[in-house]
C-alpha beads as a LAMMPS data file, in Angstrom:
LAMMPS data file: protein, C-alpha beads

74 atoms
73 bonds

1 atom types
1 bond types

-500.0 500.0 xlo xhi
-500.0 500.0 ylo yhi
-500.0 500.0 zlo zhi

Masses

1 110.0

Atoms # bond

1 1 1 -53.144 101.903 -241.535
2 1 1 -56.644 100.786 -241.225
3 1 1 -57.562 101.174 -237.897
4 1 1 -58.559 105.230 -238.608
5 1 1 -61.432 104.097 -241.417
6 1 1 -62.550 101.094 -239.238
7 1 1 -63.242 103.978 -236.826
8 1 1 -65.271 106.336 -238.741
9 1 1 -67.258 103.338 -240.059
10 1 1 -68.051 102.097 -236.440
11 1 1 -69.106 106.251 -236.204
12 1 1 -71.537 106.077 -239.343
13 1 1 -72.972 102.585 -237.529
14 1 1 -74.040 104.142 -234.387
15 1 1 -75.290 107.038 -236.004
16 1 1 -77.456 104.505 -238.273
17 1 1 -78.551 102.203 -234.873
18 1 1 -79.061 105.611 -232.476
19 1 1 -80.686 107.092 -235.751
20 1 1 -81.187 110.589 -234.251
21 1 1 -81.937 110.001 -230.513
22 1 1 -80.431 110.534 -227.379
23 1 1 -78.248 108.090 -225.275
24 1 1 -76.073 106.781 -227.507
25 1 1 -71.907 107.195 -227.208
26 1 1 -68.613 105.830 -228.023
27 1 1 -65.346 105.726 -226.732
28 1 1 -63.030 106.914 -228.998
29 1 1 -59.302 107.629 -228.993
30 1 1 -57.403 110.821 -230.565
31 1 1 -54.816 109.004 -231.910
32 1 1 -56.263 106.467 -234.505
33 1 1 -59.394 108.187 -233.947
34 1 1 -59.567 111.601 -234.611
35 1 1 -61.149 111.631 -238.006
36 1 1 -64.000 109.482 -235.719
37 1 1 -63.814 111.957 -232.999
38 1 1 -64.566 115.201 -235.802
39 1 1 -67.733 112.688 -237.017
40 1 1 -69.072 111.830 -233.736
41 1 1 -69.228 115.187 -232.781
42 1 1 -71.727 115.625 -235.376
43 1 1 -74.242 113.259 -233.968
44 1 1 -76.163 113.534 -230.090
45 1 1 -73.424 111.053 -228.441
46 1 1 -71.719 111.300 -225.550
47 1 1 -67.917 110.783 -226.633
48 1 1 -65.604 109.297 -223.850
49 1 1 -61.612 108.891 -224.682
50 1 1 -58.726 106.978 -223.027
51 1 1 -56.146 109.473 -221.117
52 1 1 -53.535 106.531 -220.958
53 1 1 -50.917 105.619 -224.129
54 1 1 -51.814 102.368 -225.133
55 1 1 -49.711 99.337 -224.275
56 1 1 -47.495 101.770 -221.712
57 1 1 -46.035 99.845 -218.662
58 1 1 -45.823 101.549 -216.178
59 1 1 -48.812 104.100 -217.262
60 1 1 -47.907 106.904 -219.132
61 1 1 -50.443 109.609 -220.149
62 1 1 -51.510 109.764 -223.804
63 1 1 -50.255 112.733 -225.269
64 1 1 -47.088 113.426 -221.861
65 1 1 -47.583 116.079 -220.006
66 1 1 -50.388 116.844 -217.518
67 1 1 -53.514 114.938 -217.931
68 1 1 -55.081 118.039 -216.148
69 1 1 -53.808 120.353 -219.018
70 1 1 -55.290 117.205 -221.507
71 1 1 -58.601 117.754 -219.780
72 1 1 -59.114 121.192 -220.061
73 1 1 -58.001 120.785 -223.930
74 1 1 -60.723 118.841 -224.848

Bonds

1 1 1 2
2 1 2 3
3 1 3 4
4 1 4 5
5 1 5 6
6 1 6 7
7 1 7 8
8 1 8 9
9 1 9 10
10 1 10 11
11 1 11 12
12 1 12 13
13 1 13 14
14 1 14 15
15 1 15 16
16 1 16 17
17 1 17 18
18 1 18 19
19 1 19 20
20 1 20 21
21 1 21 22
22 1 22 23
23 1 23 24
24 1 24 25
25 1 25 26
26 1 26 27
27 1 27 28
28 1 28 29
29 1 29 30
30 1 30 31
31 1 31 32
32 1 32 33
33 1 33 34
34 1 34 35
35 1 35 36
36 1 36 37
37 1 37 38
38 1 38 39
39 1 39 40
40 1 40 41
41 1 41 42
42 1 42 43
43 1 43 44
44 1 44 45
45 1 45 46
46 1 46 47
47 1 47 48
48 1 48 49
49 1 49 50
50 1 50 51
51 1 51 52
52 1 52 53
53 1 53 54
54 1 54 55
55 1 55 56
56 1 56 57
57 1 57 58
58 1 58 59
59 1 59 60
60 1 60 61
61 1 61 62
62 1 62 63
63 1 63 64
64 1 64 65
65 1 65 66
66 1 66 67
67 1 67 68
68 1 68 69
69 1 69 70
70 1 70 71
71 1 71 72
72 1 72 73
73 1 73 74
């Protein structure tokens, strides 16, 4: 349940360490994430996110469906 909130505080970090410049990203996922994802996108970071479901054996795409139709979503 915490996992979202641990997120968005790792979001305010970098934005305190990067503290307005360039160069600076995370990798973030839209599942716990998305609060993190909606705050990162306020800051100059490059944002990079999984495509796979976590934990899935054999690989499944976060999400189902087409990771093509994922990609042009985001």
């Amino acid at each position: 349940d915490r996992i979202p909130d641990f997120k968005v505080l790792a979001v305010q970090a970098a934005a305190k360490v990067a503290n307005g410049r360039s160069g600076f990203g995370m990798l973030i996922d839209g599942t716990y994430g998305r609060e993190a994802l909606f705050r990162a996108a306020d800051h100059p970071f490059w944002i990079g996110r999984p495509v796979e479901l976590p934990g899935s054996r054999p690989l499944d795409f976060e999400g189902g469906g087409s990771i093509g139709a994922k990609l042009v979503e985001w």
